[in-house]
N, C-alpha and C positions, 0 to 999 in steps of 0.2 A: 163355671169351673175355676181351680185355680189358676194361676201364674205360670205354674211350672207342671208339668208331668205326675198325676198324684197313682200311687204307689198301691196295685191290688194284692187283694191275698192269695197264697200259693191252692196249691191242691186239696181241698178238703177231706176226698177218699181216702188220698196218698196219706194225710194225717190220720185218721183214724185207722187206715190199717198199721201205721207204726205203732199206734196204743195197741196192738192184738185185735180189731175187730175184723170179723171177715164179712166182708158186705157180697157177696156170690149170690143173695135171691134178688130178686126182680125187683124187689122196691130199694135196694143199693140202700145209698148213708140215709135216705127218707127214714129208712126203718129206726137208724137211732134218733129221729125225733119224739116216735111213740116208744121207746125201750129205754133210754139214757140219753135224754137231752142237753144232761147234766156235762154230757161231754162232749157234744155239737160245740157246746160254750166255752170248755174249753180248750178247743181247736182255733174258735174265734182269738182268744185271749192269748195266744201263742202268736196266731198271726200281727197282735196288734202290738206286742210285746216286740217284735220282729223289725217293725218299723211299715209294719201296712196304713195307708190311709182310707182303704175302703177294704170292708169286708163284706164277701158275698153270701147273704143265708142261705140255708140248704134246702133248700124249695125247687132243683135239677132236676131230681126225679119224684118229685111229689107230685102224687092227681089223686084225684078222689077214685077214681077209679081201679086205681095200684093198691091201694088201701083199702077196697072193698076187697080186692080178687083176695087180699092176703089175713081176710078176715074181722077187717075191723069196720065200725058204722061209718056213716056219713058225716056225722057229727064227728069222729073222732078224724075222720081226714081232713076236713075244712078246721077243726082247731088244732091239727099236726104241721097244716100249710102254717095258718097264722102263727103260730109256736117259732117256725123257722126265724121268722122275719125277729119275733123280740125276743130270743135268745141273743142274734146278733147285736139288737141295740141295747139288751142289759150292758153286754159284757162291752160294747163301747161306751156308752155311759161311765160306768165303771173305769176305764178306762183314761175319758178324760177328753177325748177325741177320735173324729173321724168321720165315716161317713159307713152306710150299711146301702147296699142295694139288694132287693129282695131279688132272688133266682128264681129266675123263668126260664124250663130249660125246654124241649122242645119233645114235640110230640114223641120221634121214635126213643128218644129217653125212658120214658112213660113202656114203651113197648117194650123195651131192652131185649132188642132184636139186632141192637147194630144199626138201625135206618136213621140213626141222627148223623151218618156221616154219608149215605148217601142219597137220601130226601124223598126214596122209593115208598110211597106213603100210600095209604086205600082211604086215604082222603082227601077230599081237593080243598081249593082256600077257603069255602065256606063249612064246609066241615070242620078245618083247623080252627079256625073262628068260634065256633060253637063247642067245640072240643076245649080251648084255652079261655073263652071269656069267666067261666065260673072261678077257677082257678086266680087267673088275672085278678077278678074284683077282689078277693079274698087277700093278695100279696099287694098288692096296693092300698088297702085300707088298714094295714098293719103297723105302719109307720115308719115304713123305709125310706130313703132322702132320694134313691133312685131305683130302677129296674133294670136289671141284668136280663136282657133277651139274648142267650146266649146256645152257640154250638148249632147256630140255624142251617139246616141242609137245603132248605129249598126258598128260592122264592116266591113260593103260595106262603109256606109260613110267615115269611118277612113281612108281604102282606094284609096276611091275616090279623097280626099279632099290629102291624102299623095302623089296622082300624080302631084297636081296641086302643091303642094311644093317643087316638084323634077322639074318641069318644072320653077319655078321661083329665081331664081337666086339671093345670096343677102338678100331672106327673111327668118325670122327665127319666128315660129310659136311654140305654145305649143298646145298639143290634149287633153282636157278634157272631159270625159266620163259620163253621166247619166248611173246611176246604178241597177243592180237588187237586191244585195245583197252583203256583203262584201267583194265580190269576183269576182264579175260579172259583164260586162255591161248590159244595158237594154236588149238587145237580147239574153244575155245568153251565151255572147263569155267569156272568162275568161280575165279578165282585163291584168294578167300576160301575153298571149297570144298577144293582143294587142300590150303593151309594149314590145315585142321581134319584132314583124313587125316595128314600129320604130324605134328600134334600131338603124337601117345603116344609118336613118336619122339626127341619136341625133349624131351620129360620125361623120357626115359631116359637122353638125354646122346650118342644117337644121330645128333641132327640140329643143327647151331648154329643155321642160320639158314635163314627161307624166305624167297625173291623172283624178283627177274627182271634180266634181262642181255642183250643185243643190240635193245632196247627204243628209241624214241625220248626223250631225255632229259622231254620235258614229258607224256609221262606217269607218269613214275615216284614221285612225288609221291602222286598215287592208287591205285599201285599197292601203294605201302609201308602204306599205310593201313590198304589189305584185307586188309593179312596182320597189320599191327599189331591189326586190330580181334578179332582171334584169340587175342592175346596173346603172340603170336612174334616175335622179332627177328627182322630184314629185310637180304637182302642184296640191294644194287642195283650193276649197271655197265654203264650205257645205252652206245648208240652215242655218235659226236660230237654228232649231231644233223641231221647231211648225210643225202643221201636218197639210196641206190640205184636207181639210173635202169637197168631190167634190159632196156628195148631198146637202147638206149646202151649200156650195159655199161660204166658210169661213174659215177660220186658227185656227186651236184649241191648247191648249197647252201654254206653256211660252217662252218665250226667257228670258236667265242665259246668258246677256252680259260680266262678271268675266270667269263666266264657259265657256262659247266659246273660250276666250283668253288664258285661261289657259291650255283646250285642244289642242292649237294651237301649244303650246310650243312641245307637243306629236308628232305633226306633223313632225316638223321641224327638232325633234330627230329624227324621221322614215325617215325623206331624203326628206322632201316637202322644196323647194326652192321659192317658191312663195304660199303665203298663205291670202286667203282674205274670202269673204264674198258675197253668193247669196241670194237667196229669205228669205226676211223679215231681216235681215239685214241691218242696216243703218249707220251713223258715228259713233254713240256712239258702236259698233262693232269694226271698223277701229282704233278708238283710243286706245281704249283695247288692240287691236293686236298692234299697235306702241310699247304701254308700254311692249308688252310680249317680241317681237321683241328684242327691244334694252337693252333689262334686262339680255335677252338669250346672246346678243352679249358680253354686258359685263362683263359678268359669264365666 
């Protein structure tokens, strides 16, 4: 990794629904891979434009399986997955730099049930295994620089998803965690816990960084800790900090694009190595984090 704290990219969804898209079916922003990919890319390009140094493809709620329910073959989901990954690395190419990690987002994603935040799954860890390897091989051989194993609720996933990085050779992934509380993942494993199961990973060259993402920003502070206190770099990219109101079906609350940036720099001291931006987040987010970024480097 770098030197210093490199810089991820904001909301993907949260961008495309300011273009006008409504992602409300089950296969979410997946769907504009097979419909307008043309504007997956650029979202990337906005991000990168921003001052992002890694941009995440939209492979979250991609499976073969989302893409069958929603009518289309198997061939067209296994080349919608690989799609994701070089849409991102055209438009960094293009670009000039950076880095692309393919999204690997987690089973109840896939269900869009809500279970990727609380890990309540009708699978156990060999099921999650056999559920993500097709996928995995597919967003790893696409030509991403890393793997975003991201918004993990349980510890069977983590895992699961940890054999399929022991068996691939070459690739180097980060595991971020949805959360129960500042201390916990969604299931109730202790985050610290977590981070000591990867450990032998992060010493192989396996793993960059462990943390968490889709988080409310004012716990991530303590949450960078408990992986720092392991001896592992941390990777964080909280929500805005607005609150999903799920009988509403609406965001309530403010986003403090200063205050995000600012708390960012907290991060970074706590030991996060990569620090960006999920739900409701957008560039004017990314930017902020540049300015804090490069302010920190030259302090």
């Amino acid at each position: 990794m770098a030197d210093r704290a490199l810089v991820l990219d904001g909301g993907l969804a949260t961008r495309l629904e300011s273009y006008g898209r409504d992602l409300g079916d089950g296969l979410w922003s997946a769907r504009l891979l097979a419909r307008e990919p043309e504007l997956i890319a650029r979202v990337h390009r906005d991000y990168f434009e921003a001052g992002a140094d890694v941009a995440i493809a939209a492979g979250y709620q991609a499976s073969v399986d989302g893409f069958i329910t929603h009518g289309y073959s198997r061939a067209e989901a296994l080349g919608a997955m690989a799609r994701s990954v070089k849409l991102a690395v055209t438009e960094r190419d293009a670009f000039g730099s950076g880095l692309v990690a393919a999204g690997v987002g987690p089973y109840g994603a896939a269900l869009a049930d809500g279970s990727e935040y609380t890990g309540d799954y009708d699978l156990d860890e060999e099921g999650l295994y056999r559920w993500h390897r097709e996928r995995w091989r597919v967003l790893t051989d696409s030509g991403a620089d890393l793997v975003a194993c991201e918004t993990l609720p349980s510890a069977a996933e983590a895992r699961a998803l940890a054999r399929l990085a022991e068996e691939t050779p070459g690739v180097r992934a980060w595991f971020s965690f949805s959360c129960a509380d500042d201390a916990r993942i969604a299931d109730g494993t202790p985050l610290r816990e977590m981070a000591e199961g990867l450990a032998p990973l992060y010493r192989e060259g396996r793993v960059v960084a462990v943390g968490v993402n889709c988080v409310p920003p004012s716990d991530v502070s303590a949450l960078v800790r408990e992986v720092a206190s392991v001896g592992l770099p941390s990777v964080a990219y909280p929500n805005s900090g607005e609150v999903w109101d799920a009988r509403r079906r609406t965001w309530t609350g403010a986003t403090d694009v200063e205050g995000f940036a600012a708390a960012a720099a907290g991060w970074c001291s706590d030991g996060a190595v990569l620090v960006g931006g999920c739900c409701r987040t957008g560039p004017a987010h990314i930017r902020a984090l540049r300015e804090t970024v490069d302010a920190g480097h030259a302090d």
